[in-house]
DOSEVO-688851 format. One line per field, with one value per residue (C-alpha): z, y, x; residue number from 1. Coordinates in steps of 0.1 Angstrom, whole numbers, plus 5000, padded with zeros to 4 digits. Layout:
N
up: c(Z/...)
north: c(Y/...)
east: c(X/...)
i: c(NUM/...)
END
This chain:
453
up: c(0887/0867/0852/0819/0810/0815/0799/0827/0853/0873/0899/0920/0912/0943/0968/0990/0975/0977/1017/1017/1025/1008/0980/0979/0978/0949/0932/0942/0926/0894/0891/0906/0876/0848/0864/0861/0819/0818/0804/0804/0772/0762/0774/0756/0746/0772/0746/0707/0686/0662/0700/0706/0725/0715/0737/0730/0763/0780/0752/0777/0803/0779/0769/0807/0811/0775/0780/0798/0791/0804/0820/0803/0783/0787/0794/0820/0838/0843/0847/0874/0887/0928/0919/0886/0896/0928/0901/0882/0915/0919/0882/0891/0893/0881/0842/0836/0845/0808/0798/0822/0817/0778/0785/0807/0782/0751/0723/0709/0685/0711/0732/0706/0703/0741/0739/0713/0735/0765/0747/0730/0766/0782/0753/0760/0795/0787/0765/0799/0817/0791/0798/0835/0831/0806/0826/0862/0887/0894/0864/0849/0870/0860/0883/0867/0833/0835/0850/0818/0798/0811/0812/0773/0757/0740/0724/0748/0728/0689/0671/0640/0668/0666/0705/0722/0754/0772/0784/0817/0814/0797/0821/0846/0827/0821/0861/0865/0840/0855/0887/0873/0853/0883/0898/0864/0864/0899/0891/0856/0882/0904/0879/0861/0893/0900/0865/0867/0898/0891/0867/0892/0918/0896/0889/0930/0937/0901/0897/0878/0850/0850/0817/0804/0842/0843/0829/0862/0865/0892/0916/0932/0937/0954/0953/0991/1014/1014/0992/0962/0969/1008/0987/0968/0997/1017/0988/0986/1024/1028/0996/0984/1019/1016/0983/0992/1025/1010/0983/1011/1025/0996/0986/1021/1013/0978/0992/1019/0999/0971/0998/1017/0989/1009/0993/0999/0984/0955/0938/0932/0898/0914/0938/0917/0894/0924/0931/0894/0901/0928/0905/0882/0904/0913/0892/0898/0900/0869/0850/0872/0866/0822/0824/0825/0835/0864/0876/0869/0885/0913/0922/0951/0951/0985/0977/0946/0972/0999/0971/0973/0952/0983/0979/0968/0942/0929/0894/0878/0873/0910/0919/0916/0940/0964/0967/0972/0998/1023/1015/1029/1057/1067/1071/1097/1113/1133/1162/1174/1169/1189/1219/1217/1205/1211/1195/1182/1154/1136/1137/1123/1099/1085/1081/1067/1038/1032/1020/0999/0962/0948/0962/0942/0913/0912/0916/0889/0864/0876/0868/0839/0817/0842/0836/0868/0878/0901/0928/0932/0926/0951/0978/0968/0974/1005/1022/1007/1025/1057/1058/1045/1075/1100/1088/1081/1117/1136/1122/1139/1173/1173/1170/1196/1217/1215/1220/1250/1266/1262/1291/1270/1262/1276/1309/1319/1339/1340/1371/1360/1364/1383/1412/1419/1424/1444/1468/1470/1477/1502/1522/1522/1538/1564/1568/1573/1602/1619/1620/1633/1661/1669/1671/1691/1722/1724/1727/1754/1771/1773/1788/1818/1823/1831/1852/1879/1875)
north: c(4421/4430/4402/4417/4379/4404/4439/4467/4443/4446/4420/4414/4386/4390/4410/4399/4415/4449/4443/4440/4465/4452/4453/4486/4500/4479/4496/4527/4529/4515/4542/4565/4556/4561/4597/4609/4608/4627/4662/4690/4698/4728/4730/4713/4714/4699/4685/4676/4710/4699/4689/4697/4691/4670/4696/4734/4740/4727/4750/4775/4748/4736/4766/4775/4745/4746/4780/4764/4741/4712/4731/4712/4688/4653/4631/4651/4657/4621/4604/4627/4622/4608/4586/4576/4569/4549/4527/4522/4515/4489/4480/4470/4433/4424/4409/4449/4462/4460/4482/4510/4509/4516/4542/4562/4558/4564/4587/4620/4607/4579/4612/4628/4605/4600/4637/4631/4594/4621/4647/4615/4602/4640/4641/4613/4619/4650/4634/4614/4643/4654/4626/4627/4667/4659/4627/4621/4594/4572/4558/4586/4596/4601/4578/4554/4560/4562/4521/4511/4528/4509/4477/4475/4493/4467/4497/4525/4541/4552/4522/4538/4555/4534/4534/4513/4512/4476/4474/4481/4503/4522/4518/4530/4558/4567/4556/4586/4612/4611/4623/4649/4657/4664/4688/4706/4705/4717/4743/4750/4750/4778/4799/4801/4804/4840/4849/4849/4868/4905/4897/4877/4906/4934/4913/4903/4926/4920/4903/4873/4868/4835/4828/4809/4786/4784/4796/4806/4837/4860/4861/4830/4840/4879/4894/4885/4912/4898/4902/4881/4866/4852/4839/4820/4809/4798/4777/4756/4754/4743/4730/4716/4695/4687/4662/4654/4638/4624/4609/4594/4577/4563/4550/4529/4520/4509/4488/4470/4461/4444/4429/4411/4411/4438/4444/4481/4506/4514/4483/4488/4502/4531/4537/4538/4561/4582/4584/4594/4621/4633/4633/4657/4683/4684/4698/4693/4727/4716/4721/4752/4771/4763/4777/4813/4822/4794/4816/4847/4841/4808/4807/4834/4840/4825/4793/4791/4800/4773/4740/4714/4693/4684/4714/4699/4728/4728/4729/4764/4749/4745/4783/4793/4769/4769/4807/4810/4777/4798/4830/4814/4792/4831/4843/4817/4807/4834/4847/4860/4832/4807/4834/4836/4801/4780/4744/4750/4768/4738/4729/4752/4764/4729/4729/4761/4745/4717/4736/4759/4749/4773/4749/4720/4740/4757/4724/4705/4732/4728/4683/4687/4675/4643/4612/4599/4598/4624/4607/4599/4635/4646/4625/4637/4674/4669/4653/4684/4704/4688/4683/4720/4733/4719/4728/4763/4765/4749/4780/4806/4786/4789/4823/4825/4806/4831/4859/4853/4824/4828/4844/4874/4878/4911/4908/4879/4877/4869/4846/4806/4790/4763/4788/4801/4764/4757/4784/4774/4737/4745/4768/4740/4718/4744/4748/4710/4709/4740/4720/4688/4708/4722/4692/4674/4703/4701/4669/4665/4692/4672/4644/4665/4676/4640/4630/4660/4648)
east: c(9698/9662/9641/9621/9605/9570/9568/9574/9581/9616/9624/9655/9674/9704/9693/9716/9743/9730/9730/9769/9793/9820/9799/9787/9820/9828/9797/9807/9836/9826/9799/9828/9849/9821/9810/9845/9847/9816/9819/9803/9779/9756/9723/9691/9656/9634/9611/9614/9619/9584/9565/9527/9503/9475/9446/9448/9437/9473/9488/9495/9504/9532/9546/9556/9572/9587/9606/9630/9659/9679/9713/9744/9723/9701/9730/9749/9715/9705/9735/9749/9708/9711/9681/9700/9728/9717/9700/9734/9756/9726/9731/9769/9782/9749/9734/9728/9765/9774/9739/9748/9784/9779/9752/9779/9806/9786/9806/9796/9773/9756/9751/9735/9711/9704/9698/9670/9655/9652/9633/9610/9601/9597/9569/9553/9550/9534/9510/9501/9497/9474/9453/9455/9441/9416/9401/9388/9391/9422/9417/9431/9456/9493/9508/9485/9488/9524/9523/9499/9521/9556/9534/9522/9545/9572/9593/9602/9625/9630/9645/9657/9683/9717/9713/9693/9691/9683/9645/9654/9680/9648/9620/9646/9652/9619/9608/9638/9619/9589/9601/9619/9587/9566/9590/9587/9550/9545/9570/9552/9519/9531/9542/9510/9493/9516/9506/9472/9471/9471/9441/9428/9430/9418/9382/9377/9350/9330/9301/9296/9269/9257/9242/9266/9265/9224/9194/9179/9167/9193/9158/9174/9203/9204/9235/9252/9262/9299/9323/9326/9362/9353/9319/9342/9362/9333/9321/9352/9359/9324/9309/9342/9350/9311/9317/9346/9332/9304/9327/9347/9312/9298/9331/9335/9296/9303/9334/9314/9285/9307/9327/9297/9268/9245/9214/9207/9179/9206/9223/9263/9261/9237/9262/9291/9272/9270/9302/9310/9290/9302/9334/9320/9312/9351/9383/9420/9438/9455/9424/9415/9444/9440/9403/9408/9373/9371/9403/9382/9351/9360/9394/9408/9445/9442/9434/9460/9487/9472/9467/9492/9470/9445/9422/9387/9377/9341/9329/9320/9287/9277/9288/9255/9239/9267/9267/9230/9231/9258/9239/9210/9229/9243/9208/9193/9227/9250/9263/9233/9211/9233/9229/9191/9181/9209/9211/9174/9191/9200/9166/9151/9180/9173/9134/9140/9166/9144/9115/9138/9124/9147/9181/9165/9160/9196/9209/9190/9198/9235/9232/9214/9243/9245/9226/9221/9180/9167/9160/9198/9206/9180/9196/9232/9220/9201/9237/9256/9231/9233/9271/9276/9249/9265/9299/9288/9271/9302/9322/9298/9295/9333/9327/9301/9316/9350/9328/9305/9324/9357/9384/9389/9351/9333/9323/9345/9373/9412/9407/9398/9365/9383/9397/9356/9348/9375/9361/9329/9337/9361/9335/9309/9340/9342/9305/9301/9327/9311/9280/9295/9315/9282/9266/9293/9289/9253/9257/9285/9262/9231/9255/9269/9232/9222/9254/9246/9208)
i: c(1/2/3/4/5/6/7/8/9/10/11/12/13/14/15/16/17/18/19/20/21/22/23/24/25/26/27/28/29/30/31/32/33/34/35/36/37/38/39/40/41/42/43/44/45/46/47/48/49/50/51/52/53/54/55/56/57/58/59/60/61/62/63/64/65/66/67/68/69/70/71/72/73/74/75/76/77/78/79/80/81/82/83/84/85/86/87/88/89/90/91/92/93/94/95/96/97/98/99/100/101/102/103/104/105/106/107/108/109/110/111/112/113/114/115/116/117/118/119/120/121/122/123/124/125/126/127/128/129/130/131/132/133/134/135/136/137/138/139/140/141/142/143/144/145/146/147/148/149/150/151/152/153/154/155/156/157/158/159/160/161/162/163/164/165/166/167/168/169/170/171/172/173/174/175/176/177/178/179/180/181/182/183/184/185/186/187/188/189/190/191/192/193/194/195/196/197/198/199/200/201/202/203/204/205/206/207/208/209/210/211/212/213/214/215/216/217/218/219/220/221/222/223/224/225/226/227/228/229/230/231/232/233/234/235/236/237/238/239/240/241/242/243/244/245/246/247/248/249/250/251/252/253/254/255/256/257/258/259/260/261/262/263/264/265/266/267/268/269/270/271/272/273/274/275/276/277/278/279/280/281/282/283/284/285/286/287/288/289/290/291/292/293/294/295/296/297/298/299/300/301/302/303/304/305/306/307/308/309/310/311/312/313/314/315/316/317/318/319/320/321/322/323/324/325/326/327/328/329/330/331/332/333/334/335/336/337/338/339/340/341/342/343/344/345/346/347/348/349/350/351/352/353/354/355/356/357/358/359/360/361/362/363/364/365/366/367/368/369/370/371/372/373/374/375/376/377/378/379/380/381/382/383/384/385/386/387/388/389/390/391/392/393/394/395/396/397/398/399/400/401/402/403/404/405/406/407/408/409/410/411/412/413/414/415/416/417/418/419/420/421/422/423/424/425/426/427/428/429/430/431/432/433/434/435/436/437/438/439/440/441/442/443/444/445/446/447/448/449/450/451/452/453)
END
C-alpha cells in the first residue's frame, strides 16, 4: 500500500480497494484476529529512564508530563490506538500486511523492545517540542519540525534493537505518537497553568519593578488608578490583538509585493525584517507558562484559563509601554468624553499620542536588543498606536452608547423608537387628507356659487 522510494514520503498504491465493502470487512477481521492475542501488560515509563531535556528551562515542563505513565504498557496502548489500528486494517491485503502482522504478534522479548522504540520516539518528540518553545515563526513550529524530521531522518528507530520495524510501519508509528504527544502536552499545559495560580493570585495587586524590563526612570510610567491584573488584561486584549493585526497586514503586503514585483518605500527584506519583529514582541503560552516571572508580573489567571493557543501574549519587555499607552488612551478617551465631544475625541486623543515623547522613548528602550533601524521601528509603533486607540475607544463608545442610548438607559423608555415614528407619520397622513377634503368643499362651493350666478 505505502511507497518509501523518498524518505518520509507515503503514497497509496490501491486506493481502490480501500473504497470496497467487501474489503473492508476482510480488513477487519484480520486486524480483529491480531487484537484478540494481545494481553494485558504492566504499565510503563513514558520516556527513557536516563531522558533529559536539552533546555533547563522546559525542566519543569518535562517533569509534569514525566510523572505519569503509559497504563498497561507501549504496545497495548498503540496497537489497541483507533488511529493505529485504522492504519493497520488499511495495512491489510497490501505489500505492508506482513509488517503489521509481525508487529501485532511480536513475543515477549520483541515487546520489550517495542516498549523501549516508544520511549526513544516520545524523546525525540520532546526534543522537537524543545525547539518549537525555544524558536519563533513557522519555521519552528512542531508540526513543522516534526515533517523535517520524518523527511531526513533514514533511521527512525534504534538498530542495535533485534526489532525493526519497516520504514513505514515507523513513520506511522511515529505520525501515531505525535498525536498522542499533544494531548499530553496540552494536558501537561493546563496543569502547570492550575499550579501557578495561587502564586499567581496572591501577587495580583503588587507592583512591578521594572529595572530588570527598562532603564527608564518610573516618571513615565505613573502608577494607573486600575488594578494591576485588568492593566494586564487590557494590554493583551488591546496591545496583543494590535501586533497581531498588524502582523496579519504586512504579511498580505509582503505576499503581494513578491507576487507582482511592487516597488514600495521598504524593499522585501525590510519588510520581512518587520515582520520578524513583530515576532519578537510576541510569546507562545508554552514559553509564558516556563518563565515564572512573566507568570508573576504579565499573565492574569484569566487569560491562562481563556488560551487555547490563539491568545496573542506580549513580551515582558513591552509591559512597560503598553501599560503607560492605555493609561494614557484612559485619560483622553471615556465615557464622558464621547457625551461632550463626540467623534472629535479621536482627534484629539490622537494629536495628543503623537506628541507623547515619552511613548517613543519607552518603546525604543523596549527594541533596543532588535536590529532593525529606527525609522522602521518608528512606523511599527505609530500603527500599534493607532490600531490600539481605536480599539481602546471602540470599547468605551460601547459603553457610551449602553448608557445614554440604549432602551434600558436613564431617561429612556420601554416603548420602541419605531412605534413614536409610526405616530407621527401616520398624523401627517391624516393631516394631509384633512387638507384635501378641505380643499375639495371650497371648491365644489365656489362652483354652486357660479351656477345660481
Amino acid at each position: 500500500m505505502y511507497d518509501t522510494d523518498q524518505i518520509g514520503e507515503l503514497t497509496c498504491v490501491d486506493p481502490i480497494q480501500g473504497l470496497t465493502k467487501r474489503r473492508d470487512k476482510e480488513r477487519k477481521a484480520m486486524v480483529d484476529s491480531w487484537l484478540s492475542n494481545i494481553q494485558k501488560s504492566t504499565d510503563s515509563n513514558r520516556f527513557p529512564v536516563d531522558f533529559t531535556p536539552c533546555h533547563d528551562e522546559t525542566m519543569e515542563f518535562f517533569e509534569v508530563m514525566n510523572k505519569d505513565v503509559v497504563r498497561g504498557g507501549w504496545f497495548e496502548y498503540i496497537t489497541t490506538n483507533k488511529l493505529f489500528e485504522r492504519f493497520g486494517r488499511t495495512s491489510v491485503l497490501t505489500s505492508n500486511q506482513d509488517a503489521f502482522e509481525e508487529l501485532y504478534k511480536l513475543n515477549n522479548e520483541g515487546r520489550q523492545q517495542f516498549e523501549l522504540i516508544c520511549q526513544d520516539m516520545a524523546g525525540q518528540l520532546y526534543h522537537l517540542q524543545e525547539s518549537s518553545i525555544c524558536g519563533k515563526g513557522v519555521s519552528k513550529s512542531f508540526h513543522y519540525q516534526l515533517l523535517i524530521h520524518l523527511q531526513t531522518t533514514q533511521e527512525l528507530t534504534n538498530q542495535e534493537y533485534a526489532y525493526k520495524p519497516s520504514r513505514p510501519c515507523a513513520v506511522i508509528l511515529l505520525h501515531v505518537m505525535s498525536s498522542i504527544f499533544i494531548e499530553w502536552m496540552k494536558e501537561a499545559i493546563t496543569e502547570l497553568s492550575f499550579a501557578k495560580r495561587e502564586t499567581i493570585h496572591q501577587s495580583s495587586n503588587s507592583s512591578i519593578s521594572n529595572a530588570s524590563n527598562t532603564s527608564i526612570s518610573n516618571d513615565y510610567c505613573p502608577l494607573p488608578a486600575m488594578d494591576r491584573q485588568d492593566e494586564n488584561r487590557e494590554v493583551t486584549d488591546f496591545f496583543g490583538w494590535a501586533i497581531q493585526s498588524l502582523r496579519r497586514v504586512l504579511s498580505k503586503e509582503y505576499s503581494r509585493m513578491k507576487e507582482l514585483q511592487w516597488d514600495t518605500k521598504f524593499t522585501l527584506e525590510e519588510e520581512e525584517e518587520m515582520i520578524s519583529f513583530l515576532d519578537g514582541m510576541r510569546i507562545h503560552h508554552t514559553e509564558a507558562i516556563l518563565d515564572k516571572q512573566y507568570l508573576h508580573e504579565c499573565y492574569p489567571a484569566f487569560h491562562q484559563l481563556k488560551n487555547k493557543g490563539w491568545l496573542s501574549l506580549v513580551s515582558r519587555a513591552y509591559f512597560p509601554f503598553a501599560r503607560y499607552l492605555l493609561h494614557q488612551i484612559r485619560l483622553t478617551v471615556d465615557v464622558k468624553e464621547w457625551s461632550r465631544r463626540g467623534n472629535g475625541v479621536l482627534e484629539s486623543a490622537a494629536k495628543m499620542l503623537e506628541g507623547n515623547t515619552s511613548l517613543a522613548v519607552l518603546f525604543l528602550d523596549a527594541a533596543k536588543s532588535s536590529d532593525l533601524k529606527k525609522e522602521m521601528k518608528m512606523k511599527i509603533m505609530s500603527a500599534l498606536i493607532s490600531k490600539v486607540l481605536h480599539a481602546r475607544a471602540a470599547a468605551e463608545h460601547d459603553k457610551f452608547k449602553e448608557e445614554k442610548t440604549n432602551r434600558e438607559a436613564r431617561g429612556s423608555t420601554t416603548s420602541s423608537f419605531r412605534g413614536y415614528l409610526k405616530v407621527l407619520s401616520n398624523r401627517k397622513v391624516k393631516e394631509r387628507k384633512t387638507k384635501k377634503q378641505r380643499t375639495s368643499t371650497s371648491m365644489d362651493e365656489i362652483g354652486d356659487k357660479s351656477q345660481i350666478t
